[in-house]
N, C-alpha and C positions, 0 to 999 in steps of 0.2 A: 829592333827586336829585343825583349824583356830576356836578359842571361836569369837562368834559376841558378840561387845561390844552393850551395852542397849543403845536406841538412845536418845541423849541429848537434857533437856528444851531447847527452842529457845522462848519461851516467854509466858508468863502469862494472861489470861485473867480473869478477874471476873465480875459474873452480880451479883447486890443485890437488889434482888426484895423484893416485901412487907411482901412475905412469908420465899418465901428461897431466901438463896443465894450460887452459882453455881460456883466454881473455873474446869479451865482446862489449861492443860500446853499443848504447840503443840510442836514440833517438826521442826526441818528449811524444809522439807514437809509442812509443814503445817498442819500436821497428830497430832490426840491427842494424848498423852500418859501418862497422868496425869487426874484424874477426881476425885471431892470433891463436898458436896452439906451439906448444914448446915441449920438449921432456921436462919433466918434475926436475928443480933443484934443489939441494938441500936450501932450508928457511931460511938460513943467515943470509942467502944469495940473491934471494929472489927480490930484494927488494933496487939491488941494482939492474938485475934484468927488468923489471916492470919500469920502472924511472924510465931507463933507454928508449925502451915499447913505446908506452903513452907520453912521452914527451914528443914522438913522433907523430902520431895523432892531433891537429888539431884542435885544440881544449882539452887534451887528453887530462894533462896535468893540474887543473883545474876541475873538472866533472867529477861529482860527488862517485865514491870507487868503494865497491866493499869486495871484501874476499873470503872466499870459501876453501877452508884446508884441512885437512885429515890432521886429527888431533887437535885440534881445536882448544873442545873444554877437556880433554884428558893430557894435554900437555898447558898447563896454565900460561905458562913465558909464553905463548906464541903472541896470542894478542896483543898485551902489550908490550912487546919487542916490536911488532908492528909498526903500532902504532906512536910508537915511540920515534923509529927508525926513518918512519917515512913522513914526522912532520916537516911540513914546510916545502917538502917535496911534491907531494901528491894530495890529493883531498880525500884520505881514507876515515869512512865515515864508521865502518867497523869490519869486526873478524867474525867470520861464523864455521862451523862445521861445515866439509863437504856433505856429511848426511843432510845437514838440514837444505842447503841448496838444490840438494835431488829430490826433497822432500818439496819445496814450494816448486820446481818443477813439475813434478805432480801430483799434488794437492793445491794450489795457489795460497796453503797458509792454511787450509781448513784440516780437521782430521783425515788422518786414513796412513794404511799398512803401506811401508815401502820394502821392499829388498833388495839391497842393493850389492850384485854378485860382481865385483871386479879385480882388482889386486888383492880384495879385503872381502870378507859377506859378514854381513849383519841387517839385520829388519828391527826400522822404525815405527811404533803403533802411536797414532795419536798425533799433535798437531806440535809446531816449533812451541818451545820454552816448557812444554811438557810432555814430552817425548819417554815411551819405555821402550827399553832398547834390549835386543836380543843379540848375544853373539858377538861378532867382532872385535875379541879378544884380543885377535894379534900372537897367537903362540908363535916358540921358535918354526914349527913347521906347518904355518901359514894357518889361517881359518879355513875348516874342513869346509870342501867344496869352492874355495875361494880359485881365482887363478894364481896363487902363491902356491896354495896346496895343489892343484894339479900340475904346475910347473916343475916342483919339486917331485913330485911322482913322477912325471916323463926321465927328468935326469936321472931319480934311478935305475928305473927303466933299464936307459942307458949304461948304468952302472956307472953315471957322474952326478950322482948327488954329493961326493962331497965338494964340487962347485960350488954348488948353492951358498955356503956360509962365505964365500967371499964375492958375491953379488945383489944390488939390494934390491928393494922388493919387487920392482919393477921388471930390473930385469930378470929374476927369475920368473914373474909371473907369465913375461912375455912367450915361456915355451908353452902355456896350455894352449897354446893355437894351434903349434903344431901338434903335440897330442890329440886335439878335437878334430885336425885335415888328419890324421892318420885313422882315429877312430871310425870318423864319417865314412872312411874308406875302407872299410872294414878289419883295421887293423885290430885282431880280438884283446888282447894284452889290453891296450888304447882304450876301447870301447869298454871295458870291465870297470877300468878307471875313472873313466867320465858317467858311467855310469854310478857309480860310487858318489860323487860328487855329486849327480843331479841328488841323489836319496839324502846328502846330509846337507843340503838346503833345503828339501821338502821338510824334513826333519826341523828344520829352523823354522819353518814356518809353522810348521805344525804346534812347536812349542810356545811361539807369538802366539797364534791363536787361542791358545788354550783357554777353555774359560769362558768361552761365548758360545754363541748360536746362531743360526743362520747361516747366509749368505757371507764371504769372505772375498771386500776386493783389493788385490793384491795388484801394486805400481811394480816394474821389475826395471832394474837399471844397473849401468856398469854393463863392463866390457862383455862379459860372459853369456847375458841375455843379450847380445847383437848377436850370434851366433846363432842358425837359424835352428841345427841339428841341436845346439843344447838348448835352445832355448825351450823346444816342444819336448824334447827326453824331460827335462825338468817339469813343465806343465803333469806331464802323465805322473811324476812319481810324486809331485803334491798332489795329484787329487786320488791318489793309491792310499798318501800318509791322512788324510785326510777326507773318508768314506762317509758318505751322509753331511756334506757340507757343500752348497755350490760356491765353485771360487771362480773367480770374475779375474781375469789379469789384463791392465793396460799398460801402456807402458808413460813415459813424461809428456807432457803436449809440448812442451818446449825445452832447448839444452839446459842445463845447470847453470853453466855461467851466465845466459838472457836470463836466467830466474832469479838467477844473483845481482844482476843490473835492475831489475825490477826493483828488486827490494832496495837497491841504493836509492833512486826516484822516490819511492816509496816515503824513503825518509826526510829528505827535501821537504814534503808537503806540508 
């Protein structure tokens, strides 16, 4: 009887978002067959936890690896601290933006609008390496409508917003969930909130768009577009901000990190 041999890394992707971060290995398919999901570390750290990961993985340590992280190009040191850090270690082929990994998740690389609502909101127009970008500032109290920004609204809610400044982003953004299960339930306070937040995303999009005509399709990704009650409050209040324009929303056809293993393969060729 012919044993089938277990099908071999063909390359690495990782996204590291505010909250988690998302390791997947595919296959020369293109097929996952690796899957890993962690809380965010700070950057100095992540390159011992990854080492540990894929070194456990079969070829792990070998298979062309690229990585996707918040701040990117607006923090210069990351890449090449990286890449510095992890030679000889890993076969890290490059550093990219998590925008631009949610962005070849859904776009495969070609143009089009993303908005990506999660610990963070901002919308990407346009395709990787020429990207205009809306939003995603980063203030001390979060991007409006982001889950930093509604997290920090539940605490004071609460009347413990001054928590927040000794919590970081993640975990404050972690309480817009319970803010959105209270809202959904008709807690009114909650629901004023989150309503607020669907209007200054629509508002984010509205300002992305500006300047065209037609039709507007709009990719939606990040934690906040999983939520089914935000996700449709926000649909209605972009096409309220937005009168005479039809908007189209899909959301990634595939995770971030398999889009970030793509593009590691990708580069192989």
């Amino acid at each position: 009887m012919m044993i089938r041999k277990p099908p071999k890394i063909a390359a690495i992707g990782v996204d590291r978002g505010g909250t988690w971060t998302r390791v997947t290995a595919v296959d020369c398919g293109l097929r996952a067959i690796k899957t890993s999901r962690f809380r965010t570390v700070q950057l100095r750290t992540l390159p011992v936890k990854l080492t540990a990961l894929l070194s456990r993985w079969p070829g792990g340590a070998a298979a062309p690896l690229v990585i996707a992280t918040r701040g990117a190009f607006s923090r210069g040191w990351k890449k090449p601290f990286l890449l510095k850090i992890l030679s000889g270690k890993l076969n890290l082929l490059d550093v990219i933006s998590d925008a631009e990994a949610a962005h070849r998740a859904a776009f495969g690389g070609k143009p089009g609008m993303l908005l990506i609502a999660g610990t963070g909101a901002v919308v990407f127009r346009g395709k990787p390496g020429a990207f205009v970008k809306t939003g995603g500032h980063n203030p001390p109290s979060g991007d409006p409508g982001s889950g930093r920004w509604l997290g920090r609204q539940y605490l004071k809610l609460l009347g413990r917003l001054g928590e927040a400044g000794r919590m970081g982003h993640g975990r404050s953004a972690a309480y817009a969930a319970r803010l959105l299960a209270r809202a959904c339930g008709g807690h009114k306070a909650c629901g004023i909130i989150a309503a607020a937040a669907m209007h200054e995303l629509a508002a984010l999009v509205r300002t992305a768009a500006a300047g065209g005509g037609g039709p507007v399709k709009i990719a939606l990704a990040g934690g906040l577009m999983g939520n089914i009650f935000f996700r449709e409050g926000f649909k209605k209040a972009a096409r309220r901000a937005l009168p005479g324009r039809k908007l189209v929303f899909t959301a990634p056809a595939i995770p971030a990190e398999t889009a970030t293993a793509r593009f590691a393969l990708e580069r192989t060729v």
